[in-house]
C-alpha positions as CSV (number, residue, x, y, z in Angstrom):
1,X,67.8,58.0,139.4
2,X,65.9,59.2,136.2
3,X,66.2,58.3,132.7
4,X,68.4,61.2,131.9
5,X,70.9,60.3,135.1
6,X,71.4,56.6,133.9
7,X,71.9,57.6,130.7
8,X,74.3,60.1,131.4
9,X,76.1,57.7,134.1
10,X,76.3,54.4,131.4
11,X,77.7,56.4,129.2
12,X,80.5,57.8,131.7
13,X,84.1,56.5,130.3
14,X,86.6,54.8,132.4
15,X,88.8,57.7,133.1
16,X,85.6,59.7,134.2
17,X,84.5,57.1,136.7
18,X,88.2,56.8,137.7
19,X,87.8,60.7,138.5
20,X,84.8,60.2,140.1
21,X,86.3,57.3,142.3
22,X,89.7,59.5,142.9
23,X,87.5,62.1,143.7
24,X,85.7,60.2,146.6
25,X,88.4,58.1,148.0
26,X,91.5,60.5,147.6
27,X,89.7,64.0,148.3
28,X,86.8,63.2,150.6
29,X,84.4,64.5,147.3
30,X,85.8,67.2,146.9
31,X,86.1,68.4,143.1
32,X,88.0,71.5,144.0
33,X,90.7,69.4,145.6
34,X,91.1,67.2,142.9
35,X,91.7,70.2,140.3
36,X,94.1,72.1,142.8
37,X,96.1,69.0,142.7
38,X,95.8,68.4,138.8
39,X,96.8,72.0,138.7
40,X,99.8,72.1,140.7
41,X,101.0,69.1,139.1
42,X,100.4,70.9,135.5
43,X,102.7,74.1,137.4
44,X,105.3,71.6,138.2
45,X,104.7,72.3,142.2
46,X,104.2,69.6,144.7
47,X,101.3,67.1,143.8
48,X,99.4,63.8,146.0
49,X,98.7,62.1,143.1
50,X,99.8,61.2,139.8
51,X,97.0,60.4,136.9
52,X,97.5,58.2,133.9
53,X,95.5,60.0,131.8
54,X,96.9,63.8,130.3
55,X,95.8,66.7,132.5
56,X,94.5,69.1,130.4
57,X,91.7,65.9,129.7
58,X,91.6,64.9,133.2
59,X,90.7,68.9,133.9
60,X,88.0,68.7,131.0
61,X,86.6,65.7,132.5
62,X,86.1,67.3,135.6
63,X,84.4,69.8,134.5
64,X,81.7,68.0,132.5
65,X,81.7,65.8,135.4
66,X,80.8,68.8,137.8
67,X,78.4,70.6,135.8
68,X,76.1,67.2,135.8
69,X,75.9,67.3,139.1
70,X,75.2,70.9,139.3
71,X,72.6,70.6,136.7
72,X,71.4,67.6,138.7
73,X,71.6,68.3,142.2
74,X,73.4,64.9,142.7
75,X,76.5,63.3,143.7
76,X,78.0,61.0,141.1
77,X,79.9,59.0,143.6
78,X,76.1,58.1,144.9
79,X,74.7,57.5,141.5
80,X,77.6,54.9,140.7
81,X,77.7,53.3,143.9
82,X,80.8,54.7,145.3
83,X,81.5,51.7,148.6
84,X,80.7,53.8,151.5
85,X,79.9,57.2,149.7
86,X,75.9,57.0,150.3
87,X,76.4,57.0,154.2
88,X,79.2,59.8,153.7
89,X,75.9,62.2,152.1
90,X,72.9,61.1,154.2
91,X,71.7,59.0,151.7
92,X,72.7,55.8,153.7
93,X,70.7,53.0,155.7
């Protein structure tokens, strides 16, 4: 991880690591997953899971989240730790 990665990660708030964990555990890593469910949930259609946090943040979030790791090439989940995650992306023992 470079200097610009932890930096970027420490400064992650707990809803974005809570994304970041949903993410992982809930949709296999899968960003677009995530937003289809935040998004059917904001059209009042059938949703898995139900955030604390406001959707219209939770969306925002996302997409800051995403465009790190695009900028990056990395996963978050593997930068924070995520249990499990760095054997899910090669990155493993």
């Amino acid at each position: 991880m470079d200097d610009r990665q932890r930096a970027f990660t420490e400064g992650l708030t707990k809803e974005e690591r809570l994304l970041v964990a949903i993410r992982d555990e809930l949709y296999e890593g899968s960003w677009d997953e995530l937003v289809s469910d935040l998004e059917a949930r904001r059209n009042r259609k059938p949703f898995v899971f139900k955030l604390a946090s406001r959707l219209e943040e939770d969306l925002a979030r996302i997409g800051k989240l995403r465009a790190f790791e695009k900028e990056h090439a990395v996963d978050l989940g593997a930068l924070l730790g995520a249990p499990g995650r760095d054997e899910e992306v090669g990155r493993g023992p």
